[in-house]
DRENTORNU-358059 format. One line per 2 residues: their letters; for each residue x, y, z of N, C-alpha, C, O, CB. Coordinates in pm, whole numbers. Glycine has a CB too. Example, Ala and Ser with C-alpha at 12.3 -4.5 7.8 and 13.67 -1.06 7.14 Angstrom:
AS> 1319/-569/780/1230/-450/780/1320/-330/780/1424/-332/846/1131/-447/905; 1285/-225/708/1367/-106/714/1290/3/787/1341/114/804/1408/-60/572 $
//
This chain:
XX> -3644/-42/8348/-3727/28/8250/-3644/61/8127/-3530/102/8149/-3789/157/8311; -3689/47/7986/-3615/56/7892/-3620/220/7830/-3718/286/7795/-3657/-56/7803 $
XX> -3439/264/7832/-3492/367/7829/-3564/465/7682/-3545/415/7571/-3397/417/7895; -3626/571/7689/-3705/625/7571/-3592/652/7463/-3502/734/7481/-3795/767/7609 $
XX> -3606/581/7358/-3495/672/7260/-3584/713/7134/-3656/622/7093/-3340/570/7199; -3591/814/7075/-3665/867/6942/-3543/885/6861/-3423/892/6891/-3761/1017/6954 $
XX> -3632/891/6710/-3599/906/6599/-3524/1028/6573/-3571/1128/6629/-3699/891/6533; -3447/1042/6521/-3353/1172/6494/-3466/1255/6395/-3514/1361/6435/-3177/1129/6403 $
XX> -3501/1200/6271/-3599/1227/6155/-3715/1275/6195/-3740/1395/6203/-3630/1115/6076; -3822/1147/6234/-3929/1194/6226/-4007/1227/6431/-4121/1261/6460/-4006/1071/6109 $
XX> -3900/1201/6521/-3929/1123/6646/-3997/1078/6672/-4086/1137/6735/-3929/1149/6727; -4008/949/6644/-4068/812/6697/-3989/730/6734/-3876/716/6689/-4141/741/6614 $
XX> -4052/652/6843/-3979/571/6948/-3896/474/6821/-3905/440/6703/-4103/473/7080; -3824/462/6922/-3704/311/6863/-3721/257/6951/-3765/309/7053/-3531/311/6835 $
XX> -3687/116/6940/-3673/32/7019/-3550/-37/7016/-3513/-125/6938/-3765/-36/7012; -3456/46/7166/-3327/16/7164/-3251/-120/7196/-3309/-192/7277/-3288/97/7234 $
XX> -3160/-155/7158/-3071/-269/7142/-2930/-256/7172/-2848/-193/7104/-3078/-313/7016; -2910/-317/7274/-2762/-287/7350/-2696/-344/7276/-2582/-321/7317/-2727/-333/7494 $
XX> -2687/-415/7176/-2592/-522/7057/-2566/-370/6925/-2456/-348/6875/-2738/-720/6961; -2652/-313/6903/-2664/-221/6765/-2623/-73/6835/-2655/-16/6939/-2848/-220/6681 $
XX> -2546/-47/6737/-2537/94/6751/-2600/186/6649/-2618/304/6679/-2406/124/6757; -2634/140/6529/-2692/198/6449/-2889/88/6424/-2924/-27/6397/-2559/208/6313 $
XX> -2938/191/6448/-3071/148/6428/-3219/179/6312/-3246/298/6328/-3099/179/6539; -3276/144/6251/-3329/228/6112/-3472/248/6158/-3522/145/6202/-3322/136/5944 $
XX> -3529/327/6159/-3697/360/6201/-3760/307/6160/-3740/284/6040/-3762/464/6183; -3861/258/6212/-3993/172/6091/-4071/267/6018/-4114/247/5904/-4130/72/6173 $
XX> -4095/408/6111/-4187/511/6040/-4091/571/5949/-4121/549/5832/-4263/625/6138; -4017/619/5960/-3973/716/5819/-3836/610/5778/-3782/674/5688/-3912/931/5865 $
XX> -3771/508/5793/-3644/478/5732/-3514/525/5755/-3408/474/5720/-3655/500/5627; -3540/647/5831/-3413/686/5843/-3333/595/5953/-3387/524/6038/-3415/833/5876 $
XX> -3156/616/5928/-3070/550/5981/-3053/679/6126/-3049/802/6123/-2935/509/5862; -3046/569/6253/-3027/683/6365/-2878/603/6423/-2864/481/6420/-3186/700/6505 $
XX> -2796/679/6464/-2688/668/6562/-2737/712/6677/-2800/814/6705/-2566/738/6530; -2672/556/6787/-2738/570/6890/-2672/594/7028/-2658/482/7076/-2809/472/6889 $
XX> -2628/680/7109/-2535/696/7222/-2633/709/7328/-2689/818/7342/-2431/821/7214; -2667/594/7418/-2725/606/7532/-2884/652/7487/-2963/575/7431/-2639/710/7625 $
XX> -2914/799/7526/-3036/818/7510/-3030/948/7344/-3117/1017/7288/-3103/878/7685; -2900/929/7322/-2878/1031/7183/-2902/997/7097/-2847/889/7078/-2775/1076/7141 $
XX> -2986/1041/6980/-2955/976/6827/-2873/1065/6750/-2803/1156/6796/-3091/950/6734; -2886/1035/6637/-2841/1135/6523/-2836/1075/6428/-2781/964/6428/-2723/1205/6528 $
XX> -2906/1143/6290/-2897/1100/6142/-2774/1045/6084/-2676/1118/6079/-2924/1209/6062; -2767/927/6040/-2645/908/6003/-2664/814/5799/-2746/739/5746/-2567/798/6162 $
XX> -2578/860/5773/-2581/827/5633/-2412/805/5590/-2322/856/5656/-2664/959/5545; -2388/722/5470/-2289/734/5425/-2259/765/5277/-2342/722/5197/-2248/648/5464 $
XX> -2164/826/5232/-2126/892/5084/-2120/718/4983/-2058/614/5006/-1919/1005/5096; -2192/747/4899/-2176/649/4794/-2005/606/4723/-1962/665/4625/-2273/715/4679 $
XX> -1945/523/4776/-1801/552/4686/-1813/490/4541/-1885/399/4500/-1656/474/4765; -1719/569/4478/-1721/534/4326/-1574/438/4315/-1572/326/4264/-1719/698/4213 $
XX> -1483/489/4360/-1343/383/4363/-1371/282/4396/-1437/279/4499/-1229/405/4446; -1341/164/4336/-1266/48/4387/-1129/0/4364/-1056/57/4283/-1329/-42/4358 $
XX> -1077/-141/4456/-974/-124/4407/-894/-134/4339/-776/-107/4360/-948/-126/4429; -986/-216/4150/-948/-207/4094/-855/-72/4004/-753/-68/3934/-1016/-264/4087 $
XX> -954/22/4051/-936/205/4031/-829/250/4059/-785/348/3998/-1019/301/4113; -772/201/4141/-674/248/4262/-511/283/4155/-455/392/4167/-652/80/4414 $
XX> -453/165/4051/-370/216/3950/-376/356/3888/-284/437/3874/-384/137/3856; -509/365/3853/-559/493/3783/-551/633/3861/-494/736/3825/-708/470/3748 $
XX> -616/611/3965/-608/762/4053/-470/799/4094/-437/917/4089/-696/758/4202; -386/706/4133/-247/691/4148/-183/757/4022/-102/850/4024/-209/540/4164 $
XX> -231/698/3920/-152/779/3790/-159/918/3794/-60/991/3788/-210/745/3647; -292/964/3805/-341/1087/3803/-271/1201/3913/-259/1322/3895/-486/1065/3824 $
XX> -230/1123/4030/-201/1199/4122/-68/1201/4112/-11/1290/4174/-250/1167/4238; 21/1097/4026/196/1129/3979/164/1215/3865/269/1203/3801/310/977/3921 $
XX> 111/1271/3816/95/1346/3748/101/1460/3765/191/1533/3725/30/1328/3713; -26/1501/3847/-31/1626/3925/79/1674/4011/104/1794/4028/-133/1618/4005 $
XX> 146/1574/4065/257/1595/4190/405/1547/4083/497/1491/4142/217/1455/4369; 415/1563/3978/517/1577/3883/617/1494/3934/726/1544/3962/564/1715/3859 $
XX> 591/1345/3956/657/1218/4015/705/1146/3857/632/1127/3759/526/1107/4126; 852/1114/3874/899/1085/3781/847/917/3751/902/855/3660/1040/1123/3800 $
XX> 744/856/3831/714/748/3822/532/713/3921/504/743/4037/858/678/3873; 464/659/3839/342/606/3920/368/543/4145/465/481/4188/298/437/3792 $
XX> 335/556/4167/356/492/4321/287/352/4315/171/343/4275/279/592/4454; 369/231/4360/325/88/4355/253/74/4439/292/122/4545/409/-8/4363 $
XX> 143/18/4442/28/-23/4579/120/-104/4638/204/-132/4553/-137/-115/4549; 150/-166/4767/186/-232/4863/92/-365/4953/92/-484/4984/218/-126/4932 $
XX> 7/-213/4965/-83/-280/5029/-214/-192/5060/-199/-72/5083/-18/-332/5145; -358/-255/5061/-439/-148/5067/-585/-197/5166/-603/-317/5188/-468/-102/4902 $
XX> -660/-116/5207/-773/-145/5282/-836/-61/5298/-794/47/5341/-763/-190/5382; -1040/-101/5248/-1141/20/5305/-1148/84/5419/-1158/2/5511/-1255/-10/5307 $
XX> -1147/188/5454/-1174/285/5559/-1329/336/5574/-1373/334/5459/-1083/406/5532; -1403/368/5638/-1476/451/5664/-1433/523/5790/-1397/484/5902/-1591/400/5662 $
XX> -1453/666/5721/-1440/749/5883/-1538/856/5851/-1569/930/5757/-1261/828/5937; -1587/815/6029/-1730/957/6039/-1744/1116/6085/-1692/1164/6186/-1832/913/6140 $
XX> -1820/1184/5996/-1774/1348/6005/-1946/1386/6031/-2047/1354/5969/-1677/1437/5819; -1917/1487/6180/-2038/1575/6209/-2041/1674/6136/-1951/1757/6147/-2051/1623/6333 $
XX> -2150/1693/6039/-2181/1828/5964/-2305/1848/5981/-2400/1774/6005/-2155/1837/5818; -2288/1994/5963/-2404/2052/6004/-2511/2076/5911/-2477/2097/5795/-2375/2159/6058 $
XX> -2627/2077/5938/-2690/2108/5788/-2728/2229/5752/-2741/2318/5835/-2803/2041/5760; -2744/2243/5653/-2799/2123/5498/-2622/2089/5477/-2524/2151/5437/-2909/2241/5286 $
XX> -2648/1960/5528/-2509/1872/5489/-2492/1854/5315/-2462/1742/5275/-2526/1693/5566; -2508/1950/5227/-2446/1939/5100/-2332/1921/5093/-2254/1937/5187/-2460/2024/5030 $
XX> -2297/1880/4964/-2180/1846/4889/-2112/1999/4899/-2152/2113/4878/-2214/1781/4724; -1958/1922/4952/-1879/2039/5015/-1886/2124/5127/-1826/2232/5126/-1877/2113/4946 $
XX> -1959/2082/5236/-2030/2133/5306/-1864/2091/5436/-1801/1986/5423/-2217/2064/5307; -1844/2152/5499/-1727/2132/5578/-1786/2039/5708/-1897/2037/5760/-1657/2287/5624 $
XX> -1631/1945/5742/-1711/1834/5820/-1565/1812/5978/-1456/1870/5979/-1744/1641/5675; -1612/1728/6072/-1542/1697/6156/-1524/1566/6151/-1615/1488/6126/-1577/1739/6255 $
XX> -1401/1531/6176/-1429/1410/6263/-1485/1381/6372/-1472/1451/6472/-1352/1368/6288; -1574/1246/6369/-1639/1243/6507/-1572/1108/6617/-1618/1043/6711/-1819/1218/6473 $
XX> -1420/1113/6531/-1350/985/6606/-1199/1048/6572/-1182/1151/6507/-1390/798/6528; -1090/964/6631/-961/979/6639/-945/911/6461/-995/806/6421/-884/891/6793 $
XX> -840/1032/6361/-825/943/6237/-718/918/6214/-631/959/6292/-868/983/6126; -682/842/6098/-561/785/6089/-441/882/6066/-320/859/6067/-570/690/5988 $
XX> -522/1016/6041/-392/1082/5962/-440/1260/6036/-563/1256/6038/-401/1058/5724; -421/1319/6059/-438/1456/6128/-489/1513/5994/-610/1533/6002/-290/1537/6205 $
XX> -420/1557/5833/-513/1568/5744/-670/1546/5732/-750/1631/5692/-468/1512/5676; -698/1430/5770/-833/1359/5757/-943/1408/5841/-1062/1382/5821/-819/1219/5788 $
XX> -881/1504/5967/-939/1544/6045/-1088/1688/6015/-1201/1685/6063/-820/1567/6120; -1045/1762/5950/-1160/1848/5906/-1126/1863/5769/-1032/1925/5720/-1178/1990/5981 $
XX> -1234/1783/5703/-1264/1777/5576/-1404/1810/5501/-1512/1770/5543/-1233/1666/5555; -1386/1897/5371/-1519/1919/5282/-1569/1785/5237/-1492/1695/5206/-1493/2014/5145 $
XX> -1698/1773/5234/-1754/1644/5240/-1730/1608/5082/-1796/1691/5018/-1921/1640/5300; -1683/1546/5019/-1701/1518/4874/-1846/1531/4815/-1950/1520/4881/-1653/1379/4847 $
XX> -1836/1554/4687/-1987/1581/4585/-2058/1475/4544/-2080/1434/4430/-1965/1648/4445; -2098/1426/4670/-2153/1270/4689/-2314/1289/4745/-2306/1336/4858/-2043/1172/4822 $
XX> -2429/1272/4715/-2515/1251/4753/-2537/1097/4888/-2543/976/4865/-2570/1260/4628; -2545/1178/5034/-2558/1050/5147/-2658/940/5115/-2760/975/5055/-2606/1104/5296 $
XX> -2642/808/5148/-2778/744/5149/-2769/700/5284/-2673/733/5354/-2810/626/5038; -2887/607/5336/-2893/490/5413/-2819/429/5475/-2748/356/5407/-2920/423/5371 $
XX> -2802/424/5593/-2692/355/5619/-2761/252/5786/-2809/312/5882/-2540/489/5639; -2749/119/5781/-2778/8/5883/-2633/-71/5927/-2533/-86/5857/-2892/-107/5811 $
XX> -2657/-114/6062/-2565/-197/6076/-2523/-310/6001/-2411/-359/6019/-2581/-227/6164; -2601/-354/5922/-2546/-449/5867/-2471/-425/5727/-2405/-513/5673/-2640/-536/5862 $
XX> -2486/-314/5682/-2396/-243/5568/-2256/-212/5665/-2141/-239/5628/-2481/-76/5493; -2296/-144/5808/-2156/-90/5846/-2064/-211/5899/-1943/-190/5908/-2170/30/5966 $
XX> -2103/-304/5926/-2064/-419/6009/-1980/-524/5887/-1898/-613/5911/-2220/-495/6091; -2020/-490/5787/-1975/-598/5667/-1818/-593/5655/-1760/-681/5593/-2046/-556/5505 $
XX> -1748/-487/5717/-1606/-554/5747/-1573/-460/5841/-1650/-365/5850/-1491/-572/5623; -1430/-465/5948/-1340/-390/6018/-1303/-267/5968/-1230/-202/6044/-1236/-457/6036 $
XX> -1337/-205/5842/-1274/-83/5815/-1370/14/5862/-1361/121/5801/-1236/-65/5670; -1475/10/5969/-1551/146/6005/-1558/192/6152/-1579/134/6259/-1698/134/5961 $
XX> -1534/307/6118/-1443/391/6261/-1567/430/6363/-1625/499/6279/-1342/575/6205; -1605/434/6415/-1746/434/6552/-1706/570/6611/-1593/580/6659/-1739/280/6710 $
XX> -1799/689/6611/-1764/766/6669/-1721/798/6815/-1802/734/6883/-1821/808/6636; -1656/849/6879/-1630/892/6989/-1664/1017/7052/-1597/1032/7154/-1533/880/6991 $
XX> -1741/1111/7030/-1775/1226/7042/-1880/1276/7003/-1941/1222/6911/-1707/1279/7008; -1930/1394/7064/-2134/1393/7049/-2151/1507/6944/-2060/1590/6954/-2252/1453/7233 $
XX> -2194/1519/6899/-2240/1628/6758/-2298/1707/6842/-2353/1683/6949/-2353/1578/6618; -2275/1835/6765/-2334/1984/6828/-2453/1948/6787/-2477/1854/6710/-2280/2146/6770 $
XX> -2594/2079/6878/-2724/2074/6854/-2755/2092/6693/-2741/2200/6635/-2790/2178/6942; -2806/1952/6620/-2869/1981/6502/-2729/1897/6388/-2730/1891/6265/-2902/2181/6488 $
XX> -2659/1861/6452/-2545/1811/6313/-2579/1633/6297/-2636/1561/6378/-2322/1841/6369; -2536/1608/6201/-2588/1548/6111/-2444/1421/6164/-2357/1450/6247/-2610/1642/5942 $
XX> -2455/1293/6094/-2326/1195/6109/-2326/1153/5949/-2431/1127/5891/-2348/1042/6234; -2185/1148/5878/-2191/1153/5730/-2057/1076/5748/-1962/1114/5816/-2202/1313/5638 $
XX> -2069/942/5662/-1933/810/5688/-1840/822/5545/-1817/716/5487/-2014/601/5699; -1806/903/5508/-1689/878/5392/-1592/765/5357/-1522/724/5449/-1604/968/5408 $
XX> -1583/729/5278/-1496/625/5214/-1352/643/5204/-1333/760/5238/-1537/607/5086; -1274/604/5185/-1132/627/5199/-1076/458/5183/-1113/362/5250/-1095/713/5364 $
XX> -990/461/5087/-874/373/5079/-738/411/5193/-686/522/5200/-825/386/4920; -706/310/5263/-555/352/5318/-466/250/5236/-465/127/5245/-530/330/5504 $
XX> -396/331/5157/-313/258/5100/-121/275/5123/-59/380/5143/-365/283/4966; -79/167/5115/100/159/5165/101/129/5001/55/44/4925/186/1/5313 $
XX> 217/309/4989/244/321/4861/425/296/4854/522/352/4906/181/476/4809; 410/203/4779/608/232/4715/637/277/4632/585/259/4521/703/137/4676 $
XX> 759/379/4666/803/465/4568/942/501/4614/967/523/4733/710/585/4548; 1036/506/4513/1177/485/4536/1237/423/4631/1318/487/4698/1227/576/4540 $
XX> 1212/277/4663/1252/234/4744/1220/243/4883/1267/165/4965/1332/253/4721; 1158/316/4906/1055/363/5039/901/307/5031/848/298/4921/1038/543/5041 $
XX> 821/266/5166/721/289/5183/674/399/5233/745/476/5298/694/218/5224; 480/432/5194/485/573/5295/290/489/5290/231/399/5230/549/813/5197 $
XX> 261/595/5394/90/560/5405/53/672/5322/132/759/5286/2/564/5577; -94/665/5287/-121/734/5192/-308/712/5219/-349/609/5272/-33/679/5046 $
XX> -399/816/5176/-551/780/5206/-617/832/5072/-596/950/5044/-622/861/5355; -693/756/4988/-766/794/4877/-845/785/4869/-894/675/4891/-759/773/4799 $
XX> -951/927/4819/-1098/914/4901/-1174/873/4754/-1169/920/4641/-1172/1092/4997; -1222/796/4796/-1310/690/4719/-1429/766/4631/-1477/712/4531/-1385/580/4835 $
XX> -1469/888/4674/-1580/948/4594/-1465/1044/4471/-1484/1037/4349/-1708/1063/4716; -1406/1089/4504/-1356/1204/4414/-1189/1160/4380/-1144/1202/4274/-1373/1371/4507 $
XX> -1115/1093/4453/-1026/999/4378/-877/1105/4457/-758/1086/4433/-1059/995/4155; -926/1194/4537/-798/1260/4590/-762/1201/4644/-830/1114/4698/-784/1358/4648 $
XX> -586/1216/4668/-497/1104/4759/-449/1228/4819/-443/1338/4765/-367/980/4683; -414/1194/4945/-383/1239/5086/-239/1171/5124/-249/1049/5125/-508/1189/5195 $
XX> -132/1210/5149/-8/1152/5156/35/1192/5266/39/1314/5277/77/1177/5057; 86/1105/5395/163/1111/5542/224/1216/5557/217/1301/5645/264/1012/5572 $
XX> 349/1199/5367/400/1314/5399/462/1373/5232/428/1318/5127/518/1287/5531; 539/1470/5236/514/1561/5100/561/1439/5045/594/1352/5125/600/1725/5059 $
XX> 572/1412/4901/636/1344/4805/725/1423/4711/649/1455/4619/542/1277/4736; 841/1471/4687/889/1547/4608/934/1435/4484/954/1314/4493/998/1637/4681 $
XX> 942/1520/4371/1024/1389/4249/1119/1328/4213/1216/1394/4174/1034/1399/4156; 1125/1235/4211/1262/1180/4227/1386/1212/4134/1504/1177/4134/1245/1047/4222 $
XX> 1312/1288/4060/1449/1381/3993/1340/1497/3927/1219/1513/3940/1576/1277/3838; 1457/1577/3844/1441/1676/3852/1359/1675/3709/1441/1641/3624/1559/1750/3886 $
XX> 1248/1695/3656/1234/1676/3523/1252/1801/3457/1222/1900/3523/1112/1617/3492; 1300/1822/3324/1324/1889/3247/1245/1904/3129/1232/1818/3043/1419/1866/3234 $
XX> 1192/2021/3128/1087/2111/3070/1176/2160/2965/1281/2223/2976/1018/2229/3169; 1096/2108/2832/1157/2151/2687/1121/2323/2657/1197/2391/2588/1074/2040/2550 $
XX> 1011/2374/2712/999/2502/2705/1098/2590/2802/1142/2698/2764/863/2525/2729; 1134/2522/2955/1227/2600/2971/1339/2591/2950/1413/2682/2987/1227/2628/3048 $
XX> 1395/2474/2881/1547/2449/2813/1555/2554/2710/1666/2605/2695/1571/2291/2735; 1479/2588/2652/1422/2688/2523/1479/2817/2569/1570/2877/2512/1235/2702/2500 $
XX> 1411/2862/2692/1408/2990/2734/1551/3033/2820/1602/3144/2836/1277/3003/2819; 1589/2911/2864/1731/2893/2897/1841/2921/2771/1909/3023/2758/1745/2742/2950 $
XX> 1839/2833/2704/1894/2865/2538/1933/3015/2479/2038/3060/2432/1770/2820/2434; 1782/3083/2505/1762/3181/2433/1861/3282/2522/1933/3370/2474/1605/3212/2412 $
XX> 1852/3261/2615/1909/3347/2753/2042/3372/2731/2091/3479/2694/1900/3269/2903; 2113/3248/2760/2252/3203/2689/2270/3308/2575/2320/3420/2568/2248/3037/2621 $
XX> 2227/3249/2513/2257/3350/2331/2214/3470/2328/2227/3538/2226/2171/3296/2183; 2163/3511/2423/2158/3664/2427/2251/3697/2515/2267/3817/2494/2026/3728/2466 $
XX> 2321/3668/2597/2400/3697/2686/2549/3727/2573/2604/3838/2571/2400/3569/2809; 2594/3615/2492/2703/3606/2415/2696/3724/2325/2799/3786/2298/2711/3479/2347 $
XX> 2587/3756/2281/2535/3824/2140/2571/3963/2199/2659/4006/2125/2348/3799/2086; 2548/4049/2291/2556/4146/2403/2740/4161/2457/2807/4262/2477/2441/4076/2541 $
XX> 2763/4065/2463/2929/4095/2462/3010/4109/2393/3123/4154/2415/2992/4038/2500; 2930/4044/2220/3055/4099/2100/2975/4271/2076/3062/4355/2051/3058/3965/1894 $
XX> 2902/4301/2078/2852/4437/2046/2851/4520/2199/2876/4640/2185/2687/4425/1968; 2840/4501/2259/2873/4611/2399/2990/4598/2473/3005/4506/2553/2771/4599/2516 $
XX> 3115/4723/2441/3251/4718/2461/3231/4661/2588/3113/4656/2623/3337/4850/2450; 3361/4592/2711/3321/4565/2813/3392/4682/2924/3514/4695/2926/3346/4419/2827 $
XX> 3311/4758/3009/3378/4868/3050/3493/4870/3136/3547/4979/3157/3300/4936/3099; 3541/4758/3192/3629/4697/3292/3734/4673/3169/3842/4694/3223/3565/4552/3391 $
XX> 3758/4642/3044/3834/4638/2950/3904/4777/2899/4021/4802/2872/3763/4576/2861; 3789/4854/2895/3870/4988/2845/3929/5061/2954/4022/5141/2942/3779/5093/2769 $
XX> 3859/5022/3081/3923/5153/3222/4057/5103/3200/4144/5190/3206/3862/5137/3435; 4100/4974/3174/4234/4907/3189/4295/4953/3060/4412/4970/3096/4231/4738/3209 $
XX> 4291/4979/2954/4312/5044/2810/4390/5169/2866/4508/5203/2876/4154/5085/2712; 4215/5241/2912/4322/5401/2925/4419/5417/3017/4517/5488/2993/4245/5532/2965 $
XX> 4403/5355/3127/4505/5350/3224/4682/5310/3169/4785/5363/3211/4442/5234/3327; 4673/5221/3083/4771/5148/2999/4848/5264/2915/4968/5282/2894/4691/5034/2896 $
XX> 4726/5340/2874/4775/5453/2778/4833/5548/2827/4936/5584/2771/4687/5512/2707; 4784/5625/2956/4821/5683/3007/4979/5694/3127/5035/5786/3187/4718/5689/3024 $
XX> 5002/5537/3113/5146/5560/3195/5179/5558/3081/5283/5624/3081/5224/5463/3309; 5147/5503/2916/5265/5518/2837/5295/5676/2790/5393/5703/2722/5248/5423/2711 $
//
């Protein structure tokens, strides 16, 4: 007997398929994730990166992280990984992983300011970069597939892994990146300067008191 599975959306029967894990309703459209006799709404974040982009966000993020140089792509590949949120699954709305991820960071994340759409197997199936959940969503949570670049970044002679999320362009790094030198700030060379020259300026006008205790002492055996 085949068993009953309904619609996450509207519940109406599906008609299940041991080949698909993701299945789309005929009555309302929605995308259901399917575990045995479980569904759940599932959608994915629209990404705006590609990888042509990928130079650019990189710039942005040696920037921010005051890297005396851009980080070289190496090597790079789409990710999707899936997060149970609860609803109203809005933008920013805090999320889980619903699988093992590449990076412990990646693990509970605010959903980016991405409106979900649609999502069928044959969108998720179109290459190896999408992660299949392993774990069942609490009563009422939602399945939401984020985008992510994993990219192998070089930088000083090192590789490191690195994840850039495709809607909002943040990069996620294995591990800290500090700069490869020290850069030097013309405002605080300034304030350094000034420091200096007040220090000198203060010793021709304020006697030094370790000078005179030795004075009177001098005077006094004479």
């Amino acid at each position: 007997m085949t068993p009953v599975v309904r619609c996450a959306g509207c519940g109406a029967d599906l008609t299940p398929d041991p080949d698909r894990r993701l299945l789309r309703c005929a009555h309302c459209g929605a995308a259901n994730l399917v575990r045995g006799r479980l569904t759940a709404p599932v959608g994915r974040l629209r990404p705006v990166l590609e990888p042509k982009d990928l130079p650019g966000a990189l710039a942005r993020f040696a920037r921010r992280a005051d890297l005396a140089r851009t980080p070289a792509v190496a090597a790079s590949d789409a990710i999707w990984i899936p997060y149970w949120v609860a609803p109203p699954a809005a933008p920013g709305s805090p999320g889980r992983a619903a699988a093992e991820t590449p990076d412990p960071q990646l693990a509970e994340r605010p959903l980016p300011a991405a409106e979900a759409e649609p999502l069928d197997e044959a969108t998720a199936g179109g290459d190896g970069g999408w992660i299949w959940p392993d774990t069942r969503p609490a009563p009422g949570e939602v399945l939401r597939y984020a985008p992510w670049f994993h990219v192998r970044l070089s930088l000083g002679g090192r590789e490191i892994d690195a994840w850039v999320d495709r809607v909002e362009g943040e990069v996620v790094t294995a591990e800290p990146l500090n700069p490869e030198r020290l850069r030097f700030s013309p405002r605080l060379g300034a304030v350094l300067i000034a420091f200096a020259a007040g220090v000198l300026l203060l010793g021709v006008f304020v006697p030094n008191p370790w000078a005179a205790l030795a004075a009177s002492v001098a005077l006094g055996g004479a």
